[in-house]
N, C-alpha and C positions, 0 to 999 in steps of 0.2 A: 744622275748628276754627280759628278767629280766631289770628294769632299776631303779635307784633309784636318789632321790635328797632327802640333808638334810637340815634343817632350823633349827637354832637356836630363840629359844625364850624365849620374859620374864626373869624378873627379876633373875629369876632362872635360866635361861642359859637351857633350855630344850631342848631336842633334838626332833626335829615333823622331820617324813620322810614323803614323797609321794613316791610309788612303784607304778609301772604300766608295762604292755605287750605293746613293741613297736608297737607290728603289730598290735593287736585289738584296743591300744589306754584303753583300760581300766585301771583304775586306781584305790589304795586307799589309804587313808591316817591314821598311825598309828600316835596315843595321839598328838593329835592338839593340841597346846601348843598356838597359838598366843593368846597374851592377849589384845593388844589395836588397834586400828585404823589401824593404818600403817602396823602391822603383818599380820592383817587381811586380807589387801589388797594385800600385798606380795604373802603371800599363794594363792589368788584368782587368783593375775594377772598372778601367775607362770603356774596355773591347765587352763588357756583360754589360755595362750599365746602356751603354748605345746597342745593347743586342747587334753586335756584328759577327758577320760569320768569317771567322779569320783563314781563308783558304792559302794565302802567300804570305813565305818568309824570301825578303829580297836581301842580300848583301852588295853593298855598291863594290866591297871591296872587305881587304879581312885584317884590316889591323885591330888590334886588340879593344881598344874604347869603341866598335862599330860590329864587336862580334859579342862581347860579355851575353846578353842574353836569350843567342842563339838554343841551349837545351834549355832555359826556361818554356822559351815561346813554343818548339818542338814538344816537350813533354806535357804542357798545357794543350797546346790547341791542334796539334798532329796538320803542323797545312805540308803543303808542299814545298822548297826547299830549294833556292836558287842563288849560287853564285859562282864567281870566275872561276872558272880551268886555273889560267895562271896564278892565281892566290890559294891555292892549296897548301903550299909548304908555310903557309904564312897563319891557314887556317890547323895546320896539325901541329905545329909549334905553337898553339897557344899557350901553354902551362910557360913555357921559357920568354914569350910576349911579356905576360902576368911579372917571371921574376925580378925583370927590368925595372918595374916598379915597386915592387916589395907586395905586389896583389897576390890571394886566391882565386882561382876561378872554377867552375865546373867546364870542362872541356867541351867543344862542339861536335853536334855530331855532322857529319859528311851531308852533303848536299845528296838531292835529290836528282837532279839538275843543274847543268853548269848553260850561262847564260851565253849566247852568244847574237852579233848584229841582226844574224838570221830569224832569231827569235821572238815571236809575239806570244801576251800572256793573258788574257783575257780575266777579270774581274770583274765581277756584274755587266755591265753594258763598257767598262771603262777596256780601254786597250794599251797594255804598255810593250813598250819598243827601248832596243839598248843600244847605247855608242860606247861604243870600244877606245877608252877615254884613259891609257895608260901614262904613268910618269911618276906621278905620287907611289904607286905601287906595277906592279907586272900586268895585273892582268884587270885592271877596275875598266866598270861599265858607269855610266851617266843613262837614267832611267827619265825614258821618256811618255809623257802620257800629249800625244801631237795634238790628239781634239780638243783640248782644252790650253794648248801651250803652256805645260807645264814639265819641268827637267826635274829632275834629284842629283847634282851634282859631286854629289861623295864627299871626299876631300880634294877636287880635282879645281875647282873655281870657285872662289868665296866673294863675299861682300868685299870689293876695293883690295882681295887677294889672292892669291893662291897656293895651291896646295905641296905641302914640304917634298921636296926632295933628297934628301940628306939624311932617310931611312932604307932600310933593306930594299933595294930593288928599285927605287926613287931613281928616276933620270931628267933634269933638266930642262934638257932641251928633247926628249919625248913628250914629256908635261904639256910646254908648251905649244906643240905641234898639235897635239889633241885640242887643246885649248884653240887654236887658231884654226886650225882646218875642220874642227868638227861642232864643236860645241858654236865660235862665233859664226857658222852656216846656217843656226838655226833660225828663226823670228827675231825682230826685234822687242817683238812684242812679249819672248818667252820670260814666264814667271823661272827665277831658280831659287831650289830650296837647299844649299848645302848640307854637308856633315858638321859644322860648328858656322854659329854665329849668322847673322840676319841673312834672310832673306832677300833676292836681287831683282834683275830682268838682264838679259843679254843687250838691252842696247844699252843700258847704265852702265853696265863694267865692258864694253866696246870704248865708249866714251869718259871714264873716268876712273877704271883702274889702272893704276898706277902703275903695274907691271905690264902692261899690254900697253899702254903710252908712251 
């Protein structure tokens, strides 16, 4: 069975999920956002205390507040390591991410695995699947688990909005082409869980976000 928990983090208010299969205990965690000491530890004491076995790190995408605790989670828990091809320069320019805001950071290390539409990822019984969901950045995916209808939509579609354009590699009208042609094909019935701020369904923000109306 599908199970999810969210953590807010950093300064930024980022949204880090752990999903995991109840019966295998398998687990993984999409863009680990903790940034200091005490997040760090949260996220850790939550994945020992649930006894999960954290096999997958997902990045929907590599902006800075959605990668911070990319070597935490690697140095801890050694899973396997998934994200965009096209967000690499985005992922090795972290330290210059960081100086933008006057942050520290420990540097990420390289994926394992770069994710693409063709690829499925297996976690206990659970199965996720990606959409190639660029605009907000080059090369972001939207992570889908279909059996349960449920998406991870990065920063690419939020609650009543969407995701900025007017960063590095940020385009527009890609954004919204992703948006329209891929993400609203889904159910209507699909749960989505953003990078910041509540939680949706694809026919409420069909029907009531503002930017797509």
């Amino acid at each position: 069975m599908f199970q999810m928990k969210k953590f807010i983090f950093s300064p930024f208010q980022e949204n880090t999920y752990v999903v995991w299969d109840s019966e295998s205990k398998q687990a993984a965690v999409i863009d680990p956002g903790c940034y200091d000491e005490t997040e760090k530890n949260k996220l850790k004491d939550f994945i020992y205390h649930n006894k999960l076995d954290l096999k997958i790190l997902f990045n929907t995408h590599c902006h800075i507040d959605h990668i911070f605790g990319n070597k935490f989670i690697m140095d801890n828990f050694k899973p396997l390591f998934y994200a965009p091809e096209k967000d690499i320069p985005l992922l090795e320019n972290m330290p210059e991410q960081a100086k933008l805001f006057q942050l520290t950071v420990d540097e990420s290390p390289k994926p394992d695995f770069y994710i693409t539409e063709e690829l499925e990822v297996t976690i206990g019984d659970l199965i996720a699947s990606f959409i190639f969901t660029p605009g907000h950045t080059p090369g972001e995916y939207s992570i889908l688990f279909k059996n349960v209808n449920i998406c991870f939509t990065g920063d690419v579609l939020f609650f009543e909005g969407i995701g900025r354009t007017d960063l590095w590699g940020g385009d527009y009208d890609t954004l919204m082409n992703s948006i329209k042609t891929k993400l609203l094909t889904l159910k209507d019935i699909t749960e989505i869980h953003p990078g910041h701020g509540a939680s949706s369904s694809i026919e409420y923000e069909r029907l009531n976000n503002p930017f797509l109306n």
